[in-house]
N, CA, C and O atoms as a Tripos MOL2 file, in Angstrom:
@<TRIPOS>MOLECULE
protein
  296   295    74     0     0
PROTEIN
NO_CHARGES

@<TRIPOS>ATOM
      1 N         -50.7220  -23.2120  -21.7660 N.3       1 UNK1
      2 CA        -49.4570  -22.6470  -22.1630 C.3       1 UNK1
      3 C         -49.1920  -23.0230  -23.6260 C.2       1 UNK1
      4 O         -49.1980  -24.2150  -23.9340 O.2       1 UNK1
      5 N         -48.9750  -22.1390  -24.4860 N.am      2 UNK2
      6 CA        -48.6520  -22.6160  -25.9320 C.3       2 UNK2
      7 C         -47.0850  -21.9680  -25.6680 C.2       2 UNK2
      8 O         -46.6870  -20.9250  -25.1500 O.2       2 UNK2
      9 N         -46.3290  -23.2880  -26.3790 N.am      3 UNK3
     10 CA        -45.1240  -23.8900  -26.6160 C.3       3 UNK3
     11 C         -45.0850  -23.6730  -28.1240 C.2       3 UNK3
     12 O         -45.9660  -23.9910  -28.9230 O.2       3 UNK3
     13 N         -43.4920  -22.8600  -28.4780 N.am      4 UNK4
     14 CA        -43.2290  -22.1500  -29.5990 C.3       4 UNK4
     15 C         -42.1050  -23.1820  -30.2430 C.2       4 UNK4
     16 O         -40.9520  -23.1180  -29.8140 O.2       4 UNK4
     17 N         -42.3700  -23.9060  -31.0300 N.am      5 UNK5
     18 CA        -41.1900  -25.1800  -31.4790 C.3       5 UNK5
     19 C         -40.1580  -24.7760  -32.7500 C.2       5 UNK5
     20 O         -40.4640  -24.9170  -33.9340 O.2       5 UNK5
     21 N         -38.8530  -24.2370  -32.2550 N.am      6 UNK6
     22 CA        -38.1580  -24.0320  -33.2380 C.3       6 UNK6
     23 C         -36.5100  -25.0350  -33.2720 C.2       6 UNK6
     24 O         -36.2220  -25.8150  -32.3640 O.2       6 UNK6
     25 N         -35.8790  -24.8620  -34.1270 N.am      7 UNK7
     26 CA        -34.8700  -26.1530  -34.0510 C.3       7 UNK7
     27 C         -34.2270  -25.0850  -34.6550 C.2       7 UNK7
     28 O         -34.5450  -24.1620  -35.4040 O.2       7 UNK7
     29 N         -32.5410  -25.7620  -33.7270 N.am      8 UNK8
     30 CA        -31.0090  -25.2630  -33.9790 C.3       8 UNK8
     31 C         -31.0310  -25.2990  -35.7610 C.2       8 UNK8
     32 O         -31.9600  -25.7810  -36.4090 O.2       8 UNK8
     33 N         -29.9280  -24.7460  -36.2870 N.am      9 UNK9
     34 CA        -29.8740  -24.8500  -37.6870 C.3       9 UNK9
     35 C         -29.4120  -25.9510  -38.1000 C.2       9 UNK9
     36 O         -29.8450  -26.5370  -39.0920 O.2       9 UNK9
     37 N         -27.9920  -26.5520  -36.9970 N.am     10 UNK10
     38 CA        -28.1870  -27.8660  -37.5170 C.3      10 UNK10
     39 C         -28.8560  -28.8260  -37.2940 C.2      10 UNK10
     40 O         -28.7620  -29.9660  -37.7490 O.2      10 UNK10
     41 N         -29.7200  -28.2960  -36.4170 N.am     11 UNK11
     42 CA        -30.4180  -29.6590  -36.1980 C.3      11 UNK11
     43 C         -31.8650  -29.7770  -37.4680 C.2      11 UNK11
     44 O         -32.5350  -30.7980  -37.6170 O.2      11 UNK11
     45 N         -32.0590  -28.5500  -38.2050 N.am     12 UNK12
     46 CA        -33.1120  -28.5590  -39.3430 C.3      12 UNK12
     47 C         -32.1110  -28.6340  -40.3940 C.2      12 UNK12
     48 O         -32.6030  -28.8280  -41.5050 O.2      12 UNK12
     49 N         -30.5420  -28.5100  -40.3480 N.am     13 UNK13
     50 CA        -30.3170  -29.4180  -41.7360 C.3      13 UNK13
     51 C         -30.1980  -30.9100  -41.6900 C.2      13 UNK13
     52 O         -30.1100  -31.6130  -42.6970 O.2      13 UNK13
     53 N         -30.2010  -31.3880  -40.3470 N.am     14 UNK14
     54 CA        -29.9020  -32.5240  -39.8730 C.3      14 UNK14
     55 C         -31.7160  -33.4360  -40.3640 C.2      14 UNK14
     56 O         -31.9010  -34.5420  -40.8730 O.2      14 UNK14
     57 N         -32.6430  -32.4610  -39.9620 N.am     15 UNK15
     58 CA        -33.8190  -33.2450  -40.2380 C.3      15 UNK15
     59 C         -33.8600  -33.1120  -41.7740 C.2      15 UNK15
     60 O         -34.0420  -34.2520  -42.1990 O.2      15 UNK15
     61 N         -33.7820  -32.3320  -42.6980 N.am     16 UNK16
     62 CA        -34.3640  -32.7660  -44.0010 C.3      16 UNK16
     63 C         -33.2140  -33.3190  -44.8670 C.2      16 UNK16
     64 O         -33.3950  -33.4970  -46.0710 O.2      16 UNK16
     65 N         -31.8930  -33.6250  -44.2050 N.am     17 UNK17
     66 CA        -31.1770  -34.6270  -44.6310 C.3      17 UNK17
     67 C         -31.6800  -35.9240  -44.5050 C.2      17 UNK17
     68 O         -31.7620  -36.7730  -45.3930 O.2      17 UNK17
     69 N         -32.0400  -36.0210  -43.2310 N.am     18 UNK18
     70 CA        -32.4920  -37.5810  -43.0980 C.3      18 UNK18
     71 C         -33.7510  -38.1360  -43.9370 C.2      18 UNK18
     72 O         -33.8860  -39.3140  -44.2660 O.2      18 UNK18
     73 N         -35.0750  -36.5950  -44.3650 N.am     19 UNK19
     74 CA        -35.8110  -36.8230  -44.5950 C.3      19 UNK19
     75 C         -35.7150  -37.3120  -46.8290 C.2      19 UNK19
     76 O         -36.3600  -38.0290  -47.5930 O.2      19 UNK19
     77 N         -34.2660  -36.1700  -46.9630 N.am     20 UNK20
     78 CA        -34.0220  -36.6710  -48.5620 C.3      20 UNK20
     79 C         -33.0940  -38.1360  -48.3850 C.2      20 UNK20
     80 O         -33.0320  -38.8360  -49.3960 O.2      20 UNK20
     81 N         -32.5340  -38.5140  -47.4190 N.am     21 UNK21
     82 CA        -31.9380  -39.7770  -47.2730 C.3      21 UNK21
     83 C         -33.3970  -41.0930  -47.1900 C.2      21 UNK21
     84 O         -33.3650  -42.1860  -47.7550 O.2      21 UNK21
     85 N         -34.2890  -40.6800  -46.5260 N.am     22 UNK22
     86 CA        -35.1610  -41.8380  -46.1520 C.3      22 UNK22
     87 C         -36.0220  -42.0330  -47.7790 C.2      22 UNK22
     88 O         -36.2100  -43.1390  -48.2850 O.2      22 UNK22
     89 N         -36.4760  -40.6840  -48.4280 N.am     23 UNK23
     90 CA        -36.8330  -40.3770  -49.6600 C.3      23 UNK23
     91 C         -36.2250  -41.1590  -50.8900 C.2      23 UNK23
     92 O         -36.8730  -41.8940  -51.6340 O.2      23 UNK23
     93 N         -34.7580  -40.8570  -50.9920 N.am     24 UNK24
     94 CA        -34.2220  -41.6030  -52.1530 C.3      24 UNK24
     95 C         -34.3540  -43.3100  -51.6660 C.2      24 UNK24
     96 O         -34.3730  -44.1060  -52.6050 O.2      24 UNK24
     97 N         -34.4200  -43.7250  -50.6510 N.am     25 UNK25
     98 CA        -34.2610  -45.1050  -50.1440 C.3      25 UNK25
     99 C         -35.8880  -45.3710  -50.6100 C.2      25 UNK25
    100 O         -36.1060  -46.1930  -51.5000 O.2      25 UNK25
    101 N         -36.7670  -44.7980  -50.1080 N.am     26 UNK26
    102 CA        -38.2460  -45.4420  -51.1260 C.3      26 UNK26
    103 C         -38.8640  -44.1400  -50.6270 C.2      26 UNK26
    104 O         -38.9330  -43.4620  -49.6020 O.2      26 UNK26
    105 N         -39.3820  -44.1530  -52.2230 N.am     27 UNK27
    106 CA        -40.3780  -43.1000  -52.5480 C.3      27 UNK27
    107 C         -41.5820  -42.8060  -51.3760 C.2      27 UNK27
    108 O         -42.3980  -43.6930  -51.1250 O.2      27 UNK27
    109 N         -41.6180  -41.7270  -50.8030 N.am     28 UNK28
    110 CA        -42.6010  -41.7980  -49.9340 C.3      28 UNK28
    111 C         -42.5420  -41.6850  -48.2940 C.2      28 UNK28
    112 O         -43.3830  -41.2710  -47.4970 O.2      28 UNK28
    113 N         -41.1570  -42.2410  -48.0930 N.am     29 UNK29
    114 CA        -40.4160  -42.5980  -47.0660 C.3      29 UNK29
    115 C         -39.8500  -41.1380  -46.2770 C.2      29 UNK29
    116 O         -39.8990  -41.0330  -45.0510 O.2      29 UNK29
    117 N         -39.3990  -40.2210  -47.0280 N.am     30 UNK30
    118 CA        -39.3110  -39.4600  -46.2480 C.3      30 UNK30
    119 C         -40.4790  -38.0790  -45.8590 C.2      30 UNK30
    120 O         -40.3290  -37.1380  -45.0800 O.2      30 UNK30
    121 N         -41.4250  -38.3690  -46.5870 N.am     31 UNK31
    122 CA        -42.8590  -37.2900  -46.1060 C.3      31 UNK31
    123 C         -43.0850  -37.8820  -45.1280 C.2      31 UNK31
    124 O         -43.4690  -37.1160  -44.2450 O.2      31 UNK31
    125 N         -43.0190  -39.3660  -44.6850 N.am     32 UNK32
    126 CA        -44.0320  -40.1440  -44.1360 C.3      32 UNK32
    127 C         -42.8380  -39.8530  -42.5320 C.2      32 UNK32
    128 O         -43.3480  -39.8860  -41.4120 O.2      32 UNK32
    129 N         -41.2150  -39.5760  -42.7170 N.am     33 UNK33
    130 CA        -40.4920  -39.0970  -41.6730 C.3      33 UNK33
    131 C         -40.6830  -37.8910  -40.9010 C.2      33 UNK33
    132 O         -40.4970  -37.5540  -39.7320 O.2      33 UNK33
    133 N         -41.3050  -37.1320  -42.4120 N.am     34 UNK34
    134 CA        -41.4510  -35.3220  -41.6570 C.3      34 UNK34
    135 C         -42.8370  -35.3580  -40.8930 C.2      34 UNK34
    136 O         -43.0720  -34.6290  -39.9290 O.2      34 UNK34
    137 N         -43.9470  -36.4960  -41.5410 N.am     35 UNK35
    138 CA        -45.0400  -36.6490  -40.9590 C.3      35 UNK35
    139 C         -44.9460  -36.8860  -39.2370 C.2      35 UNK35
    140 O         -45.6410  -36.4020  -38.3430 O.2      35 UNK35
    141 N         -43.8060  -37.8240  -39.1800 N.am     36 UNK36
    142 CA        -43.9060  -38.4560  -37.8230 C.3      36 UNK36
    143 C         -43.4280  -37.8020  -37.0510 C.2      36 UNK36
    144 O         -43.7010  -38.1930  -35.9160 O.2      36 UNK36
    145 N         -42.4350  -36.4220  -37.0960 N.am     37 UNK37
    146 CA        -41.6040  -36.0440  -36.7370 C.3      37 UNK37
    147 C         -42.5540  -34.4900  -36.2740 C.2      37 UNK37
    148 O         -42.3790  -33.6440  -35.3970 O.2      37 UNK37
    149 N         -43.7310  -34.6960  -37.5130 N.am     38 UNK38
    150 CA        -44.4070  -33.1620  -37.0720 C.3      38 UNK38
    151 C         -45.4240  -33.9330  -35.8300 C.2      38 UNK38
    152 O         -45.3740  -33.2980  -34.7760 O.2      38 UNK38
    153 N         -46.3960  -35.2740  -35.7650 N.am     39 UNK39
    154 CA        -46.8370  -36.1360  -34.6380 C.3      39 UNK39
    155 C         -46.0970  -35.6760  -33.5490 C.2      39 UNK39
    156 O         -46.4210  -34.7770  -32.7730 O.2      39 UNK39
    157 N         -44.9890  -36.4110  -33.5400 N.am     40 UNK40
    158 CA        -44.2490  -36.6490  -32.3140 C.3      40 UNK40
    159 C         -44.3720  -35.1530  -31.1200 C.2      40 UNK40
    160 O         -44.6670  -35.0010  -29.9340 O.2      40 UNK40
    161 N         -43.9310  -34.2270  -32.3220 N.am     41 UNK41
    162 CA        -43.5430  -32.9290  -31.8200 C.3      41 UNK41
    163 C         -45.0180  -32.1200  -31.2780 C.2      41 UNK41
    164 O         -45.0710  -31.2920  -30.3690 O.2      41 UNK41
    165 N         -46.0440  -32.5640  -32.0210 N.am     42 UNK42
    166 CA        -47.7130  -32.2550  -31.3450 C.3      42 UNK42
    167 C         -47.1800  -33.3070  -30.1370 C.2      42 UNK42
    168 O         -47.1210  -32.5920  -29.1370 O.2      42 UNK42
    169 N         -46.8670  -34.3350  -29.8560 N.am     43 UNK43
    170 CA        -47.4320  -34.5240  -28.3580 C.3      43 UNK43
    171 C         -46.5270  -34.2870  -27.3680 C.2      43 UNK43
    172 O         -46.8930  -34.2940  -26.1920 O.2      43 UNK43
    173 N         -45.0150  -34.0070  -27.7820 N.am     44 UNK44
    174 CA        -44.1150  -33.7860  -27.0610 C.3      44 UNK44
    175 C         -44.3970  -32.7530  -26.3530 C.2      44 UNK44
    176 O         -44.3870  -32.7730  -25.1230 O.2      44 UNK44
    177 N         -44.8140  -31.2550  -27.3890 N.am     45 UNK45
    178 CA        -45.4510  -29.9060  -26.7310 C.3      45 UNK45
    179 C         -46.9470  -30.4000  -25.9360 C.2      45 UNK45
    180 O         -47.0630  -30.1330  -24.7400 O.2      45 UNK45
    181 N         -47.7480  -30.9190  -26.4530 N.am     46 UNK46
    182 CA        -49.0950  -31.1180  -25.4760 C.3      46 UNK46
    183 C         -48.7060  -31.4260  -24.2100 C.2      46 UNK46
    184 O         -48.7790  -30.6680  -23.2420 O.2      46 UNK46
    185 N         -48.2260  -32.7170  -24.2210 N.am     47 UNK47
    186 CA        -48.2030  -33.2770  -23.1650 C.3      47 UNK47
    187 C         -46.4570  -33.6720  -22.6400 C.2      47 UNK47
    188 O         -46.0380  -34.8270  -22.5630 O.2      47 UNK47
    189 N         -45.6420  -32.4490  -22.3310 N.am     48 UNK48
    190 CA        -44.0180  -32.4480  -22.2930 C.3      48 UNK48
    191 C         -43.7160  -33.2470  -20.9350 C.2      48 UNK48
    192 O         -42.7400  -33.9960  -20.8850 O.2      48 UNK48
    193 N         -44.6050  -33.0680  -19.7900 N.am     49 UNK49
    194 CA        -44.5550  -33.7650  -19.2110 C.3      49 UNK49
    195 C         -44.6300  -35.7580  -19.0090 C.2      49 UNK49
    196 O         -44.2000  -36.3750  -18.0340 O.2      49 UNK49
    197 N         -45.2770  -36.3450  -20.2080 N.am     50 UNK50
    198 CA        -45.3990  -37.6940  -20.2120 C.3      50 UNK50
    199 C         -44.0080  -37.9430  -20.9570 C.2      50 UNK50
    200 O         -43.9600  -39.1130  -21.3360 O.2      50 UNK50
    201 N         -43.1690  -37.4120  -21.2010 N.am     51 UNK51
    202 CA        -41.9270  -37.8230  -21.7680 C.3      51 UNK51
    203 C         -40.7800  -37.5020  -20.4920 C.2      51 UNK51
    204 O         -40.8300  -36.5400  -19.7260 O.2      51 UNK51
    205 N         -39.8900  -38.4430  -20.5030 N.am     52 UNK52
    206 CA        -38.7480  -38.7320  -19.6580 C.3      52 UNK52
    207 C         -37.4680  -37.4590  -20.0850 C.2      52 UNK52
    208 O         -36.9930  -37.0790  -21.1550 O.2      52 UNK52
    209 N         -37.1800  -36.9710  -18.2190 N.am     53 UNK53
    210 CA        -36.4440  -35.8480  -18.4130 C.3      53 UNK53
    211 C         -34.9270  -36.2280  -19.2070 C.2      53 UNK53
    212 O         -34.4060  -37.2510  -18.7630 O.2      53 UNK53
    213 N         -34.2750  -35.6300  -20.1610 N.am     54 UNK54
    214 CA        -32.9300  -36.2830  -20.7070 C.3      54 UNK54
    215 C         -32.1130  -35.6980  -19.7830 C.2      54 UNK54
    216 O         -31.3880  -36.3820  -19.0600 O.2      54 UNK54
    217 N         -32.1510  -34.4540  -19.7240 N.am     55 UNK55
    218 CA        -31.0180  -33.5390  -18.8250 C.3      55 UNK55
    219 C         -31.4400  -32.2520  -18.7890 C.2      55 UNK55
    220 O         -31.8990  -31.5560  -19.6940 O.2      55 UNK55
    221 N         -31.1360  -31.8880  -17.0810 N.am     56 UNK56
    222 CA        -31.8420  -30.8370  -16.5790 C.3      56 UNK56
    223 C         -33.3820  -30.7170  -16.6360 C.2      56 UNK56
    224 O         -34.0550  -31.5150  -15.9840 O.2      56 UNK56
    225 N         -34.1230  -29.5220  -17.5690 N.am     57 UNK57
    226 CA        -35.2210  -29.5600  -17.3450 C.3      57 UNK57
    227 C         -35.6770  -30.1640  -19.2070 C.2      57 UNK57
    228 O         -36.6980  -29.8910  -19.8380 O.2      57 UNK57
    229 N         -34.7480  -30.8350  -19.5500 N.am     58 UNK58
    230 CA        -34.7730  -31.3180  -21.4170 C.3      58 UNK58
    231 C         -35.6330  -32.0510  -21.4690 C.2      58 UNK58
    232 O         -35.2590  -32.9110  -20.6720 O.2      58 UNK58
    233 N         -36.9480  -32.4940  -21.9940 N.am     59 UNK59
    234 CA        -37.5140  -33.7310  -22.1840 C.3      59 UNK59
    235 C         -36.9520  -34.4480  -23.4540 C.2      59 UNK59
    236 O         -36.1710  -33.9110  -24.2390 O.2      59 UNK59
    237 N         -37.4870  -35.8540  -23.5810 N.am     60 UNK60
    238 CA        -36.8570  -36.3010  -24.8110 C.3      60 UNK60
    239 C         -38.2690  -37.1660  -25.2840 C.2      60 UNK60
    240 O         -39.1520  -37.4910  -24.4910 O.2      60 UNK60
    241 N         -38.2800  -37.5270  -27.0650 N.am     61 UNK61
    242 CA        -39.2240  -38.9260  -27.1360 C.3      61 UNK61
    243 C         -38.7530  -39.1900  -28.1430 C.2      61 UNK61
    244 O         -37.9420  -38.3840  -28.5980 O.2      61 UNK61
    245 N         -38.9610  -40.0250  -28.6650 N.am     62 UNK62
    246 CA        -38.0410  -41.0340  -29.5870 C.3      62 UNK62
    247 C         -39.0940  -40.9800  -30.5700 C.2      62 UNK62
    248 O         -40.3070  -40.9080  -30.3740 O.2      62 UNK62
    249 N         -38.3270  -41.0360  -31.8750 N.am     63 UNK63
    250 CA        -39.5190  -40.9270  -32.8610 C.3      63 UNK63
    251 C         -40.2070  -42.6340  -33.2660 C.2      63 UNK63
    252 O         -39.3670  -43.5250  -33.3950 O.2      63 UNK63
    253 N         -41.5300  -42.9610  -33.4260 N.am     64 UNK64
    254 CA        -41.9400  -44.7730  -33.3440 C.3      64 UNK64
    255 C         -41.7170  -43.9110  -34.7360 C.2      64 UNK64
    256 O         -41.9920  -42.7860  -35.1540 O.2      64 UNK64
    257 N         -40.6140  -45.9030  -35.5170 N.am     65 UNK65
    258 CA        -40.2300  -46.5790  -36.6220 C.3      65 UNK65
    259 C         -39.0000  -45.9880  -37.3450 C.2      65 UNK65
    260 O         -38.4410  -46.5580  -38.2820 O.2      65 UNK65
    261 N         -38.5340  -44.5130  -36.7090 N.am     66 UNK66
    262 CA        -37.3960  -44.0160  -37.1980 C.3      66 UNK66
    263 C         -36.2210  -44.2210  -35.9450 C.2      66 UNK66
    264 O         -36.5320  -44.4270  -34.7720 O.2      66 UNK66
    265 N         -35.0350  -44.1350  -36.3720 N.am     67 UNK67
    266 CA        -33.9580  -43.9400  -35.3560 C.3      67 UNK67
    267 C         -33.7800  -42.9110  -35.0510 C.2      67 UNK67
    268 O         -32.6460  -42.5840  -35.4000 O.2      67 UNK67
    269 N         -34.5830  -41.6860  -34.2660 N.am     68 UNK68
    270 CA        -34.2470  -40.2660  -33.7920 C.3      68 UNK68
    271 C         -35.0860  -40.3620  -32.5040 C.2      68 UNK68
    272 O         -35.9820  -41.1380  -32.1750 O.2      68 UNK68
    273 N         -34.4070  -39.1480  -31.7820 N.am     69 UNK69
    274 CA        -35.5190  -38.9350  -30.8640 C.3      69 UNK69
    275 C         -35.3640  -37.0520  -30.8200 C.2      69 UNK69
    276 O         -34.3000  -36.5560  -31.1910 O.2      69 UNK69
    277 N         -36.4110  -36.2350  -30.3850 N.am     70 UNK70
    278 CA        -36.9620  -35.4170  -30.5440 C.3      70 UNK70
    279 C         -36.5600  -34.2910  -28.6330 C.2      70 UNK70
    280 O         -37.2270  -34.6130  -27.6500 O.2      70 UNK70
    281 N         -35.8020  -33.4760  -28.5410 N.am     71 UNK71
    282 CA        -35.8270  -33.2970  -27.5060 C.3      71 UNK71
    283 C         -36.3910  -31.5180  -27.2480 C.2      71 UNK71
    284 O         -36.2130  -30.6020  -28.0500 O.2      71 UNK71
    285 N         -37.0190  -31.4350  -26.0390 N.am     72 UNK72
    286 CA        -37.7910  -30.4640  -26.0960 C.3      72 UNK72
    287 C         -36.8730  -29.7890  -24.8510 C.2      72 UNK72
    288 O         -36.6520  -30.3620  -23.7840 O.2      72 UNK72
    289 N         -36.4020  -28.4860  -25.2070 N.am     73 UNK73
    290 CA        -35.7030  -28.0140  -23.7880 C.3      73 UNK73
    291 C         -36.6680  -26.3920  -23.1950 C.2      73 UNK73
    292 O         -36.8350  -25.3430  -23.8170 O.2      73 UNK73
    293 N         -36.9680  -26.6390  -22.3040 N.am     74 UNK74
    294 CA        -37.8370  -25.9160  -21.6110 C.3      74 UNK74
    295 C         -37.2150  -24.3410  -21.1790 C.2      74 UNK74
    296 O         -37.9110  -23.5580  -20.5330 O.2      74 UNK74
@<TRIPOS>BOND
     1     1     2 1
     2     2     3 1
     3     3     4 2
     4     3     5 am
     5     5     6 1
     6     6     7 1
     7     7     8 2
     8     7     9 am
     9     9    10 1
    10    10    11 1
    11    11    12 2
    12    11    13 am
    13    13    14 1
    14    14    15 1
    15    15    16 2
    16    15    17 am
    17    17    18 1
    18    18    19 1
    19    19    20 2
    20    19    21 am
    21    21    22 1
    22    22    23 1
    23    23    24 2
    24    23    25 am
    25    25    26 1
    26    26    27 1
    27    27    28 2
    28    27    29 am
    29    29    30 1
    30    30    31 1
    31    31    32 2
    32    31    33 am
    33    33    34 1
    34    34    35 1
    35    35    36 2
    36    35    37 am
    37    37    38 1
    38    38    39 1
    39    39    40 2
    40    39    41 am
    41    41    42 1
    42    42    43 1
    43    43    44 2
    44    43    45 am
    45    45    46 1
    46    46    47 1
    47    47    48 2
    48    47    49 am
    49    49    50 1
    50    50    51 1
    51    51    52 2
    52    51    53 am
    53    53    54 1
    54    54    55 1
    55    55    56 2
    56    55    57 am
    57    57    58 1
    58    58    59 1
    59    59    60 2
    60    59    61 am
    61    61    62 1
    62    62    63 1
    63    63    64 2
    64    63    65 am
    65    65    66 1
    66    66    67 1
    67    67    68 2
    68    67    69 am
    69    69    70 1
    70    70    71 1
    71    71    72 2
    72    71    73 am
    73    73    74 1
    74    74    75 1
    75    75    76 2
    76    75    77 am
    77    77    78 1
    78    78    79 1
    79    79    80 2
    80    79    81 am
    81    81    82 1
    82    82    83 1
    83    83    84 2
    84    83    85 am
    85    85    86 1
    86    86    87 1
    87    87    88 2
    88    87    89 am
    89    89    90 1
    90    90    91 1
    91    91    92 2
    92    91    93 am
    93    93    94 1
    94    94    95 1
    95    95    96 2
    96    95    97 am
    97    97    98 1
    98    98    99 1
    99    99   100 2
   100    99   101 am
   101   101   102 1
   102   102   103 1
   103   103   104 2
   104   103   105 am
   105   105   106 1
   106   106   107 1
   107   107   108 2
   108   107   109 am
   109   109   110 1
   110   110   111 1
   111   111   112 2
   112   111   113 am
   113   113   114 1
   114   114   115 1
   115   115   116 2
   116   115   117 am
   117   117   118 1
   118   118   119 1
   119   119   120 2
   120   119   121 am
   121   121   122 1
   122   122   123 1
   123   123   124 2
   124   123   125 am
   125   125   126 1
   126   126   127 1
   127   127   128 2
   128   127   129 am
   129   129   130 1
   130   130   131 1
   131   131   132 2
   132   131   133 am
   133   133   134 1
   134   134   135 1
   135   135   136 2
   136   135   137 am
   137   137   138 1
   138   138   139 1
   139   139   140 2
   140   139   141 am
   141   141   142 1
   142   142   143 1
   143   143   144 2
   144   143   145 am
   145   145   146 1
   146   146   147 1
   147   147   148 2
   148   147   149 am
   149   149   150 1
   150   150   151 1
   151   151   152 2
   152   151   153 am
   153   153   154 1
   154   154   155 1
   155   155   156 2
   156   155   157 am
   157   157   158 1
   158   158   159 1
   159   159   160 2
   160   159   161 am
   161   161   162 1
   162   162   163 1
   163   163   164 2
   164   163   165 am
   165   165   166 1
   166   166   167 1
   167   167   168 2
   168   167   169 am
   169   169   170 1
   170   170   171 1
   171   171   172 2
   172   171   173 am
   173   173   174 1
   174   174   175 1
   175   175   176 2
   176   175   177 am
   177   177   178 1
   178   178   179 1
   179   179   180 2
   180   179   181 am
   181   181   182 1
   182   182   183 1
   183   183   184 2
   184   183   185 am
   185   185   186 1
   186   186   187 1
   187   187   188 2
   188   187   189 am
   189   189   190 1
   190   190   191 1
   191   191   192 2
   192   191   193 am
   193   193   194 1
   194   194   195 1
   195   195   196 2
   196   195   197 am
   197   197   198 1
   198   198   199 1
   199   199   200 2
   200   199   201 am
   201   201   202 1
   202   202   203 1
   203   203   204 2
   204   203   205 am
   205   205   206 1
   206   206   207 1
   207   207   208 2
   208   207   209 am
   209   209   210 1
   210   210   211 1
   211   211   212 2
   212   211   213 am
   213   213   214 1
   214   214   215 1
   215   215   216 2
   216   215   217 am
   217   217   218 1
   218   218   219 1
   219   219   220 2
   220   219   221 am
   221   221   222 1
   222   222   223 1
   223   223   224 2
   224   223   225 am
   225   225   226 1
   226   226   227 1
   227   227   228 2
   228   227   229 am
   229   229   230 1
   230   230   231 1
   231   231   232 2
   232   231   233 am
   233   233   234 1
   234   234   235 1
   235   235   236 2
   236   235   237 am
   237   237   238 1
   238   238   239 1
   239   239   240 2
   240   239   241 am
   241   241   242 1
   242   242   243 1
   243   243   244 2
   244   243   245 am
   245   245   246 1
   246   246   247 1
   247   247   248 2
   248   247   249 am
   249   249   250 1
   250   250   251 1
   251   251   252 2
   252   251   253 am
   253   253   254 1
   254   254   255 1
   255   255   256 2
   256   255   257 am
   257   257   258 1
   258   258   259 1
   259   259   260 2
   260   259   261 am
   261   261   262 1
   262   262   263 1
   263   263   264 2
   264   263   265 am
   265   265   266 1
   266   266   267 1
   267   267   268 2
   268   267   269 am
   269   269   270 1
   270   270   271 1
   271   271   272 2
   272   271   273 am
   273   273   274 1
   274   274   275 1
   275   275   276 2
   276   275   277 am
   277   277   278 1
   278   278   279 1
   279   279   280 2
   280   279   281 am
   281   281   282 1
   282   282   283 1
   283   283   284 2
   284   283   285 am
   285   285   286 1
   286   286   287 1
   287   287   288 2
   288   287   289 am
   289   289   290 1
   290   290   291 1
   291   291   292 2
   292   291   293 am
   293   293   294 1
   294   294   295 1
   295   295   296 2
@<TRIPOS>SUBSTRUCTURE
     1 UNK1         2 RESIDUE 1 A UNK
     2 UNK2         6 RESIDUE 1 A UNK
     3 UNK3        10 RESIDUE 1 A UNK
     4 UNK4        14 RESIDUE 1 A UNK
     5 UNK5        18 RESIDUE 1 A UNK
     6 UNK6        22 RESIDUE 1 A UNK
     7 UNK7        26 RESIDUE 1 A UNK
     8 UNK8        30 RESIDUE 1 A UNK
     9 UNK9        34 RESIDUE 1 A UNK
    10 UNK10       38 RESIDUE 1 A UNK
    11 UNK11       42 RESIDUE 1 A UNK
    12 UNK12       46 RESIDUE 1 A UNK
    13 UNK13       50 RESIDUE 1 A UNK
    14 UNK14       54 RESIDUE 1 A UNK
    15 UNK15       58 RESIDUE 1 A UNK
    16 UNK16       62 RESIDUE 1 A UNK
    17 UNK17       66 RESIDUE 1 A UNK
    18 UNK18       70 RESIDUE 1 A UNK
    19 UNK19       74 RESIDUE 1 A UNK
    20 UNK20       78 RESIDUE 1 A UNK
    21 UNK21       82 RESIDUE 1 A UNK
    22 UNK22       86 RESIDUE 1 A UNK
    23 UNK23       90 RESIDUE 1 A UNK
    24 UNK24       94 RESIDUE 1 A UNK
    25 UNK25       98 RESIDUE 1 A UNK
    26 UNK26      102 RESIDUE 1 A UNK
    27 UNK27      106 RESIDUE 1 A UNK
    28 UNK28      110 RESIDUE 1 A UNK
    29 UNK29      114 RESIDUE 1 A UNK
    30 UNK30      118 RESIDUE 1 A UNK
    31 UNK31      122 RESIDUE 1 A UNK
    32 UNK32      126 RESIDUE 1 A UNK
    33 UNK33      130 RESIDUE 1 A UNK
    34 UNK34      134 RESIDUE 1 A UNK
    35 UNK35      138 RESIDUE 1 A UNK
    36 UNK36      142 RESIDUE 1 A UNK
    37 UNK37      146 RESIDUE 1 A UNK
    38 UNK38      150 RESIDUE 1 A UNK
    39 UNK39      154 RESIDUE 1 A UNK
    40 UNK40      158 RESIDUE 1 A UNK
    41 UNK41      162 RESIDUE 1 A UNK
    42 UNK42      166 RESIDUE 1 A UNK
    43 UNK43      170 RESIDUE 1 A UNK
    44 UNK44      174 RESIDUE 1 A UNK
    45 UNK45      178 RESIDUE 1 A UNK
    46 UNK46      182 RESIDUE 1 A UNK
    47 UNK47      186 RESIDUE 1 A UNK
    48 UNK48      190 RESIDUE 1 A UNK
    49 UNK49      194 RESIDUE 1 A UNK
    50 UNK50      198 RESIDUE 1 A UNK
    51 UNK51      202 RESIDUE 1 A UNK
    52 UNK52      206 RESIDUE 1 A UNK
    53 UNK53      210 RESIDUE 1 A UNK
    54 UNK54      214 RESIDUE 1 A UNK
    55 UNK55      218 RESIDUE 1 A UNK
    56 UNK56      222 RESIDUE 1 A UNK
    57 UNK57      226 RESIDUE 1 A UNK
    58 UNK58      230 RESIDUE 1 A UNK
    59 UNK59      234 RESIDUE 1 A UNK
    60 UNK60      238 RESIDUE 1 A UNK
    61 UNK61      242 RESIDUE 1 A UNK
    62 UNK62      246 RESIDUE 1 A UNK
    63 UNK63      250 RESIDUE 1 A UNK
    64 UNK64      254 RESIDUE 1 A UNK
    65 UNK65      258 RESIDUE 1 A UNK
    66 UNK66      262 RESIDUE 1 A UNK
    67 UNK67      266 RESIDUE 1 A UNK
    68 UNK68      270 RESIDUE 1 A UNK
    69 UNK69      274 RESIDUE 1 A UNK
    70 UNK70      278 RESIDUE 1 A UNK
    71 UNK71      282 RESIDUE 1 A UNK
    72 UNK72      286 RESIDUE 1 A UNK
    73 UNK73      290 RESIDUE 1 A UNK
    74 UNK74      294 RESIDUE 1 A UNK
C-alpha cells in the first residue's frame, strides 16, 4: 500500500517555523529538524502499524531529539 503524506496548512507553517526557529538557534539545526522529520515520516508510513494508536484509527511517533511528534491519520 503506498501512503500519500500531506500536512494541514497549519500544521506546514507550524513545521518550517520550528525549522527557521531551530536554524537561527544554531546554524544547521534546523535542516538537521526537516531531516528528522522527513526519517520519522519514512517509517511512520512503512511501518504505521509499530506506532501507538493516538485516537481512533490516528497513529502517532514522536520525533528522537526534537519536542514534536508526527501523527499519521488513516
Amino acid at each position: 500500500m503506498i501512503l500519500i503524506v500531506s500536512f494541514a496548512p497549519e500544521a506546514r507553517e507550524e513545521l518550517f517555523e520550528a525549522a527557521d526557529y531551530y536554524e537561527s538557534e544554531s546554524p544547521g539545526l534546523g535542516v538537521s529538524f526537516l531531516a528528522t522529520v522527513d526519517r520519522t515520516l519514512e517509517q511512520l508510513t512503512a511501518l504505521p502499524r509499530s506506532s501507538p494508536v493516538a485516537r481512533g484509527t490516528a497513529r502517532i511517533k514522536s520525533l528522537p531529539q526534537f519536542p514534536y511528534s508526527l501523527f499519521l491519520a488513516a
